[in-house]
C-alpha positions in Angstrom: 29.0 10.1 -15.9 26.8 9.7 -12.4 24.0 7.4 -12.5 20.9 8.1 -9.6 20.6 5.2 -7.4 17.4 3.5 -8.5 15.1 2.9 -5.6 12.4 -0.1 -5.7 8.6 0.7 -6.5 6.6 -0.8 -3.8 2.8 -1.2 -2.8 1.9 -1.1 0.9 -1.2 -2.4 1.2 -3.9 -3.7 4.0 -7.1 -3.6 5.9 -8.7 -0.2 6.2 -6.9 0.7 9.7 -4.0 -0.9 9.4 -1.9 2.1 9.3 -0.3 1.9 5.9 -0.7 6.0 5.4 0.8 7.1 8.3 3.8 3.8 7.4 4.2 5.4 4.0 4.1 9.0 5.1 7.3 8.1 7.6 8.9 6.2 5.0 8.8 9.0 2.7 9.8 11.7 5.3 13.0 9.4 6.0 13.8 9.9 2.2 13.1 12.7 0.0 13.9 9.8 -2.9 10.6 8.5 -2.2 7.1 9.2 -3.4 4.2 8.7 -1.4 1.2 8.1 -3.7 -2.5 7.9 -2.4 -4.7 6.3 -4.5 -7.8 7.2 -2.8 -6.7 10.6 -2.7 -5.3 10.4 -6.5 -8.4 9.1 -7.7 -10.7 11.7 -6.0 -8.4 14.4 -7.3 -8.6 13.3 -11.2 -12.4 12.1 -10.7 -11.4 8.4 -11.4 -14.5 7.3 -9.1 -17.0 5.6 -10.4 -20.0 5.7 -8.1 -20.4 5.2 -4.4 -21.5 1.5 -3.2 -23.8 2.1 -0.8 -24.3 -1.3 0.3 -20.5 -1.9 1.0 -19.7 2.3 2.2 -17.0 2.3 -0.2 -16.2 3.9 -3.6 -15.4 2.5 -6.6 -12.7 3.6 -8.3 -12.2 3.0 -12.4 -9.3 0.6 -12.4 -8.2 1.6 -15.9 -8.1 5.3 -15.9 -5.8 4.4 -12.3 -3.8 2.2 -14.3 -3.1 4.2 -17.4 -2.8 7.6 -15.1 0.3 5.7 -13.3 1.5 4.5 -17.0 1.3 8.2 -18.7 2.3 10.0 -15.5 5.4 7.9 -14.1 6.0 4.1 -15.5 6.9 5.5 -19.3 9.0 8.9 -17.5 11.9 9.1 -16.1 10.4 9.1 -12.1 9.9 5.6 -12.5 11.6 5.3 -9.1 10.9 5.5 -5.6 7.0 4.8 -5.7 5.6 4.2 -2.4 1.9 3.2 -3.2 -0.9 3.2 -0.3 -4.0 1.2 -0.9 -6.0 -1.6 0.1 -5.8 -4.1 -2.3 -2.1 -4.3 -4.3 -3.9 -5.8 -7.2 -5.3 -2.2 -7.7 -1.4 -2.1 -9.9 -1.5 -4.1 -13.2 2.1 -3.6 -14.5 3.7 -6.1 -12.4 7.0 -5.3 -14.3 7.5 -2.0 -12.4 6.3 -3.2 -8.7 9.4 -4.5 -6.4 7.4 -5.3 -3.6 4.3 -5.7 -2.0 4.2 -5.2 2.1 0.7 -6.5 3.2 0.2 -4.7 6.8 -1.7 -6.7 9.3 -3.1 -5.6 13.0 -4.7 -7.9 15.6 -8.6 -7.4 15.0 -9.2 -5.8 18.8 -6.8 -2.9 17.8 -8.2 -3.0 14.3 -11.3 -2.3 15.6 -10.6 0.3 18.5 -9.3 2.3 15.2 -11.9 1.8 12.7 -13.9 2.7 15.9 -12.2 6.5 16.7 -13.1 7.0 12.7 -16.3 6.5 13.1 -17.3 3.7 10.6 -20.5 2.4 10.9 -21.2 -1.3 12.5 -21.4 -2.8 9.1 -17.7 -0.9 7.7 -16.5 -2.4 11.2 -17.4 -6.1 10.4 -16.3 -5.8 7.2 -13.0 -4.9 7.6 -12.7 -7.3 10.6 -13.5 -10.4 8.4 -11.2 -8.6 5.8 -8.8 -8.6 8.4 -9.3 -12.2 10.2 -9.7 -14.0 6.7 -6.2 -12.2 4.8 -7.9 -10.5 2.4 -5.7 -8.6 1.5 -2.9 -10.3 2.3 -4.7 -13.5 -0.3 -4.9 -10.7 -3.3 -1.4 -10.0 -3.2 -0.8 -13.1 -3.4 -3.1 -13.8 -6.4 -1.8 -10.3 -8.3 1.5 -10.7 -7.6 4.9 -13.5 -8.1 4.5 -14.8 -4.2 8.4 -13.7 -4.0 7.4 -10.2 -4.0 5.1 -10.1 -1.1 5.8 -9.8 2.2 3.5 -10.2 4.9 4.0 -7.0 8.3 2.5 -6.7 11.7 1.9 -3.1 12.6 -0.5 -3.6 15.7 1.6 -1.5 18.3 3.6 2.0 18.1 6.6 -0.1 18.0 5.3 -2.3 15.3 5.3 1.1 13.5 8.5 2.1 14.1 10.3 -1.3 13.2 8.8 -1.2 9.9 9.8 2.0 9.6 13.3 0.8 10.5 13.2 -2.4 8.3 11.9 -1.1 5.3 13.8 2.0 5.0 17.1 -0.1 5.8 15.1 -2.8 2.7 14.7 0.3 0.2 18.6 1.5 0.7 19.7 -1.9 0.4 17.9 -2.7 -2.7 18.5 -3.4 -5.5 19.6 -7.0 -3.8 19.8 -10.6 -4.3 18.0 -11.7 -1.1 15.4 -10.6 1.2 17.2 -8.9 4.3 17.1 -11.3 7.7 
């Protein structure tokens, strides 16, 4: 009797502009194991958007029905493995039991901002996500959500930020399940 090799659930999470889409979708293309999951995109798709906050530009999206969705659809089935999540804030995941990891993506704030800039946020979206940026946001709600040995903190500022995550992860997926964290 084979057993399939098990490969860790992770969150990659960040800033708006980081790049953790385009990090995931090269994961994912490096190993057909691995599922890419958008949860902006998933939660358009099954309507799990509450309103749109005009104040902040952003959507809302109903935590729950997210939550129960990745429950009904993956956590209690057999693809349980392989989960690459993409979203801004990892504590958008409540079963802690099924998440491996949590990569926070950072970016110096001048290159933040030359991207949010090409994707034409508005002055107030840039701010936003610059303080988000310069005061960890993110990178503080992983922390709160998750044990603080599952998160791990990743610049991805240049192209060859990119494509050493790339490297370090993948090599960080095939050698998991581990012990230790890879040097």
């Amino acid at each position: 009797m084979t057993s399939k090799k098990q490969f860790p659930n992770i969150i990659i999470c960040g800033t708006p502009g980081v790049g953790k889409s385009r990090l995931c979708q090269e994961l994912c293309s490096l190993n057909s194991s691995l599922k890419y999951i958008n949860i902006n995109d998933l939660a358009k798709q099954n309507k799990y958007v509450l309103e749109y906050d005009e104040e902040n530009q952003c959507e809302i999206l109903n935590d729950d029905a997210i939550n129960d969705y990745f429950d009904d659809e993956y956590f209690q089935k057999s693809f349980s493995s392989g989960l690459i999540f993409d979203y801004h804030s990892a504590g958008i995941i409540t079963d802690n039991n099924r998440i491996h990891a949590i990569f926070v993506l950072r970016c110096q704030t001048d290159k933040l901002y030359d991207r949010l800039k090409l994707r034409n946020s508005s002055e107030k979206k840039l701010e936003q996500n610059i303080e988000s940026e310069n005061f960890q946001i993110c990178l503080n709600e992983a922390h709160e959500a998750f044990d603080e040995s599952l998160v791990h903190e990743l610049i991805n500022t240049t192209e060859d930020d990119l494509k050493k995550n790339v490297d370090y992860l993948s090599k960080w997926i095939d050698q998991w399940p581990f012990n230790e964290m890879m040097d």
